[in-house]
Each structure stands twice: as structure tokens, then as C-alpha cells.
C-alpha positions as CSV (number, residue, x, y, z in Angstrom):
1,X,-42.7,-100.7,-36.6
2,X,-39.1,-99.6,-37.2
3,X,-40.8,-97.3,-40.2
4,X,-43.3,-95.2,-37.4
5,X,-40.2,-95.2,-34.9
6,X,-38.1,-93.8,-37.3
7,X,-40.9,-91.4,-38.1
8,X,-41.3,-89.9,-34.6
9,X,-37.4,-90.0,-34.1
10,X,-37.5,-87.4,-37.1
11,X,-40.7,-85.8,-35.9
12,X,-39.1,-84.9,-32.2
13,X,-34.9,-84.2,-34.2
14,X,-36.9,-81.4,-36.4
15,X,-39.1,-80.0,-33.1
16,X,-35.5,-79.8,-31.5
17,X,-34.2,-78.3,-34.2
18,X,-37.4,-75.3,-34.7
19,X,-36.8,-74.5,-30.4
20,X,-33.1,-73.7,-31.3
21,X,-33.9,-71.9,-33.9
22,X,-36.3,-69.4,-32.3
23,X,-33.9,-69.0,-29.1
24,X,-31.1,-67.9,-31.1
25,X,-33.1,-65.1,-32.9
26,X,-34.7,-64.0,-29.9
27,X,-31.4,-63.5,-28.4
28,X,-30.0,-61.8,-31.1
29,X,-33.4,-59.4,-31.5
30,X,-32.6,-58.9,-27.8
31,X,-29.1,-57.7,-27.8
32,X,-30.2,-55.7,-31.4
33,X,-32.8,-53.7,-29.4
34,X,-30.2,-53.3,-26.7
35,X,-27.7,-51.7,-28.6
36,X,-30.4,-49.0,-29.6
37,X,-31.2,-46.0,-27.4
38,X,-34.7,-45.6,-27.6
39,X,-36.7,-42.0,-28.0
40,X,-36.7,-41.8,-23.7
41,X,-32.8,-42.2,-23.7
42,X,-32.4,-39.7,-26.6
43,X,-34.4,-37.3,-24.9
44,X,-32.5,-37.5,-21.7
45,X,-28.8,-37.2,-23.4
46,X,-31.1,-34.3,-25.3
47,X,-31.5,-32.2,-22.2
48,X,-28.1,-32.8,-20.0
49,X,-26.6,-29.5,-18.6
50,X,-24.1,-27.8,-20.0
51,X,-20.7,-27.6,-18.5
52,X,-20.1,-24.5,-16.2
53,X,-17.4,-22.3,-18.2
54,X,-14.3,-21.7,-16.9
55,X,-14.3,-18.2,-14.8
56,X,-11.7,-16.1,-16.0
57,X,-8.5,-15.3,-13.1
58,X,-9.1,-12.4,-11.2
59,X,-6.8,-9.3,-12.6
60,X,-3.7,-8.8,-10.7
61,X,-3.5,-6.4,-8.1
62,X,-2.1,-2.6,-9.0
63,X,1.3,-1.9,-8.6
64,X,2.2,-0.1,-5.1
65,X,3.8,3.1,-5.2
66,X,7.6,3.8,-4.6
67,X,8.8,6.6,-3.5
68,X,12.2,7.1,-3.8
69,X,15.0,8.3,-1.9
70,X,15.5,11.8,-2.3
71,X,12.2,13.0,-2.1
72,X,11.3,16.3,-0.5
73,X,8.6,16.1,2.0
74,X,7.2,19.1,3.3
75,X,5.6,19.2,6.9
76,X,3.4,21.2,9.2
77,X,4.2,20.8,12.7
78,X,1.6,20.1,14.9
79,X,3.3,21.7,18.0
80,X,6.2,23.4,19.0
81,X,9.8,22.4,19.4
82,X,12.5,24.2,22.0
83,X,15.3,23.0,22.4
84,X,15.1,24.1,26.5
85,X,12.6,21.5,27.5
86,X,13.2,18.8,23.8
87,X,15.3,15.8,24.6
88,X,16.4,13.3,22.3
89,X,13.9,11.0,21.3
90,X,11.3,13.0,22.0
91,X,8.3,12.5,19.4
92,X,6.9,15.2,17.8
93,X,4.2,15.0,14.9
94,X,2.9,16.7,11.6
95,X,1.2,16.6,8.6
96,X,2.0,16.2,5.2
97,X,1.9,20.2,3.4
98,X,1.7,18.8,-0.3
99,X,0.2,16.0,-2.4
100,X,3.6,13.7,-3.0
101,X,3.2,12.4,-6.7
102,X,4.8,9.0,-8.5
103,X,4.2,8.9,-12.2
104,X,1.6,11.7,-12.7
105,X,-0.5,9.5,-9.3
106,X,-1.1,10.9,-5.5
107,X,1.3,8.8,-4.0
108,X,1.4,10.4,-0.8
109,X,-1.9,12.5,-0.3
110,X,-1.9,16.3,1.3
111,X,-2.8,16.2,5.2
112,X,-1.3,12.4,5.9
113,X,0.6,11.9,9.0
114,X,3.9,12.2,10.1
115,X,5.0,11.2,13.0
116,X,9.0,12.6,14.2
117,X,11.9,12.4,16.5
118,X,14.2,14.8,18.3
119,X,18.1,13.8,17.5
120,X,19.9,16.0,19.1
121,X,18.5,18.7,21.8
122,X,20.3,21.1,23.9
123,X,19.5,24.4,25.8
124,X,21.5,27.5,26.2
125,X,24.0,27.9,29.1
126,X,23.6,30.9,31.3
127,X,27.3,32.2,30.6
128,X,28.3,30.0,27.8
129,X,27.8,27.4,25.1
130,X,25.0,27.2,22.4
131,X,21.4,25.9,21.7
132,X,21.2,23.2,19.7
133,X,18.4,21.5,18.1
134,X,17.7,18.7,15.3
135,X,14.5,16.5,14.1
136,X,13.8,14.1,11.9
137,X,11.0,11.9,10.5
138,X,10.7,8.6,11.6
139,X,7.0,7.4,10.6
140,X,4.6,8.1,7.4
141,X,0.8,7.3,7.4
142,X,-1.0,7.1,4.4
143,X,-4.6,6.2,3.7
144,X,-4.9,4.3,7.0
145,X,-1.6,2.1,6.7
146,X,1.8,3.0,8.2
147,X,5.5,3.1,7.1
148,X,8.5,3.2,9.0
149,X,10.4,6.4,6.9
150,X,14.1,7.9,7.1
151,X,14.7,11.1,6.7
152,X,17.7,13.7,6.5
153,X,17.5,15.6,9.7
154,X,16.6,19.5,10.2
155,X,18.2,21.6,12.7
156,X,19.1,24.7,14.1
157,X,21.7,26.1,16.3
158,X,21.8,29.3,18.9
159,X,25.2,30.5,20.1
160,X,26.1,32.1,23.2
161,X,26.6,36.2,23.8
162,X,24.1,37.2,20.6
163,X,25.5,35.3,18.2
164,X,22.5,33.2,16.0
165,X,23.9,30.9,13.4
166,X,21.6,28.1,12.0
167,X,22.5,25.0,10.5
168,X,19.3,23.5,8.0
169,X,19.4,20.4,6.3
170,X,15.7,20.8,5.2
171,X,16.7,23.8,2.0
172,X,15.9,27.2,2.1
173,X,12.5,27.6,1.9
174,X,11.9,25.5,4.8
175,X,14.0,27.6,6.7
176,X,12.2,30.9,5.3
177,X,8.4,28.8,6.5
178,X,10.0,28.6,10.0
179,X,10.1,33.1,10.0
180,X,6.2,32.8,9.0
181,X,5.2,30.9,11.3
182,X,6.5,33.3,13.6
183,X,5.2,36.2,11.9
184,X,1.1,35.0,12.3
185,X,0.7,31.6,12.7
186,X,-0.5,28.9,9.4
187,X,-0.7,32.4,7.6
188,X,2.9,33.5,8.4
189,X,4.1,30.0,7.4
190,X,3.0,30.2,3.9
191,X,4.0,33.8,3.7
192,X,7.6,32.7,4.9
193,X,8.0,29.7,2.9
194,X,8.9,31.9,0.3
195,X,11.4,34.1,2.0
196,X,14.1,31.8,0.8
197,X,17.7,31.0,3.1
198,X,19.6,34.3,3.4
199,X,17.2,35.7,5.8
200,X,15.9,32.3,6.9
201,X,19.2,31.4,8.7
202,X,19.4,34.6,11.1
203,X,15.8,34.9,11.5
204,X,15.6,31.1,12.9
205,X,18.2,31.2,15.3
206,X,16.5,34.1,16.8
207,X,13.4,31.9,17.6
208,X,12.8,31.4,21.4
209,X,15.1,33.8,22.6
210,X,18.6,32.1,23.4
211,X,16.9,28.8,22.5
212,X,15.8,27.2,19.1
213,X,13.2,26.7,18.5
214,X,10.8,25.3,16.1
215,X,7.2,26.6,16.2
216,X,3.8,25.2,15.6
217,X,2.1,25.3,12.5
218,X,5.8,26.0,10.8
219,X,7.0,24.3,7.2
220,X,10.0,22.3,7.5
221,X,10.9,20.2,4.3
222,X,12.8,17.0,5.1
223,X,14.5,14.4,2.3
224,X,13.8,10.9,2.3
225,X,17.2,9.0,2.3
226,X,15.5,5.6,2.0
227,X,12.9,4.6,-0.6
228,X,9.3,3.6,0.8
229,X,6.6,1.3,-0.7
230,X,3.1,2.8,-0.2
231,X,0.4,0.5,-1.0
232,X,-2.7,2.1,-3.4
């Protein structure tokens, strides 16, 4: 008896034994085939998308344009300017006569706006004193956008009993413009502009009678005395 007991005490130790056995392979086939992408996992990481590439930064914006102080800018009135009915602070506007370049570039194009003031007006007295009369520009428009400007001032003066004298900041040549415009209008402006100052100066105070006077359609160069920043 204690023979067959000890028999199926062995019998049931070594089917214990061939249980374990099989568990701890199956869980080490199971964590093996784990670890291991199969062919569906490789062709998934085969077709991922790519990442998106960088975009490159935008290229900085072109320099504006500076025009510097000092500049002669020739203008075209739009209308006249007496000094009998002017007052001080009176607008008055223009146009640009020239392409203003920077660097080789149109800075300022032909035909832009200009927009003025009167400085100083006063009209002849009947027995005495003189005419006076000065302008200046105060505002620049250029492709749309506009820029507060300063500007050396142009003027002229009329004395009493016949005597003319004139007093131009603006240079010769804008003083000669101011005789052509007289003589026939745009035509006579060009044709003036090149008269030059001697016989600008007697010519001009002669305008308007005992009054100065600044016609339409006339050439009067101003100076910028301040820089400006014109966008492209």
C-alpha cells in the first residue's frame, strides 16, 4: 500500500510539474511575439505622412524712401495767388512739375499733390505802403498716402508809387516760370522757367498791377527744410 501511494504521490508531483512547465513557455512565447511588430504594423509605420517643412519667413519689407532736407521741389499752381484778396493761412494747392528721385528710384512721382499755405499776405495802400505776399508748402501726397512737409517759403513784394522789388526764396528759375505763366498760360510757364532771376525779380513784382501776385499754372520751386519718409 505505502508502495502504490507513494506511486500516485509521484504520478500527480511530475503532472504538477509538466502544467508549470507549459505555462511558463507560453508566457514567454507570448511576450516574444509581443515584442515583434508584425507585417500590419510595419506597413502602417511604412505609410505615416511626412512632416510638413518648415515655410521659409516672408522677405522683409523694401526700404521707404527719404527725402532729405534740401530738396528742390518744383510746383504748378493750381490757381492764382494775389495778395489783395490772400490772407494768411489761406490754402492753396499744386502739383508736383518733376519726378523727385532717391538713389537712381522715383521717390516722388511727376503730377503728385501738394497742398500750400499763405504766410504772410498784404495788399497795396492807396497812397502808401507795399504788397506783400509769401507761400509755402505744408502737405505732399504721394501714391495715395499723405505727408505733412516743410518748406522754405516763396514770396514777393510790390512797393508803393512804381517801385516793384521782389524778394524769392524759391531760386531764379522759379521766379523766371512765374513771367511765363503770364506770358501764355502752362506754355508761358515752361518758356519762363528758363528766363533765370535778373529779369524774373522786376517782371514779378509787376504781376497784378500794384499787387503780387502769383498766377495759375505758374512754376515755383520750394526747398524742403525737413526730411520726409515716403513709403514705396
Amino acid at each position: 500500500m505505502n508502495k502504490r501511494w507513494a506511486a500516485v504521490v509521484m504520478a500527480v508531483m511530475f503532472g504538477l510539474a509538466a502544467g508549470c512547465g507549459k505555462n511558463g513557455n507560453s508566457s514567454t512565447d507570448n511576450s516574444q511575439s509581443g515584442s515583434q511588430p508584425g507585417p500590419a504594423d510595419q506597413t502602417t509605420a511604412q505609410h505615416q505622412p511626412a512632416p510638413a517643412p518648415v515655410p521659409e519667413p516672408p522677405p522683409p519689407p523694401p526700404k521707404p524712401f527719404v527725402v532729405p532736407a534740401g530738396t528742390e521741389l518744383p510746383v504748378i499752381l493750381s490757381s492764382t495767388i494775389n495778395s489783395r484778396t490772400a490772407n494768411p493761412g489761406d490754402e492753396f494747392e499744386g502739383s508736383v512739375a518733376i519726378d523727385i528721385l532717391v538713389d537712381g528710384e522715383v521717390a516722388i512721382p511727376k503730377g503728385s499733390h501738394v497742398t500750400g499755405a499763405v504766410v504772410n499776405a498784404k495788399k497795396q495802400g492807396k497812397f502808401k505802403g507795399e504788397a506783400t505776399l509769401s507761400v509755402k508748402l505744408t502737405r505732399l501726397e504721394v501714391r495715395g498716402q499723405g505727408y505733412a512737409i516743410a518748406s522754405s517759403a516763396y514770396g514777393g513784394t510790390e512797393k508803393g508809387k512804381g517801385k516793384r522789388t521782389a524778394a524769392v526764396t524759391g531760386g531764379g528759375a522759379a521766379v523766371g516760370a512765374l513771367i511765363g505763366g503770364l506770358a501764355g498760360g502752362g506754355k508761358g510757364a515752361a518758356i519762363g522757367a528758363g528766363i533765370g532771376a535778373g529779369g524774373g525779380l522786376a517782371a514779378s513784382g509787376a504781376t497784378g498791377g500794384k499787387n503780387v501776385e502769383f498766377p495759375a499754372e505758374s512754376r515755383i520751386t520750394f526747398k524742403l527744410t525737413e526730411s520726409v519718409t515716403i513709403e514705396r
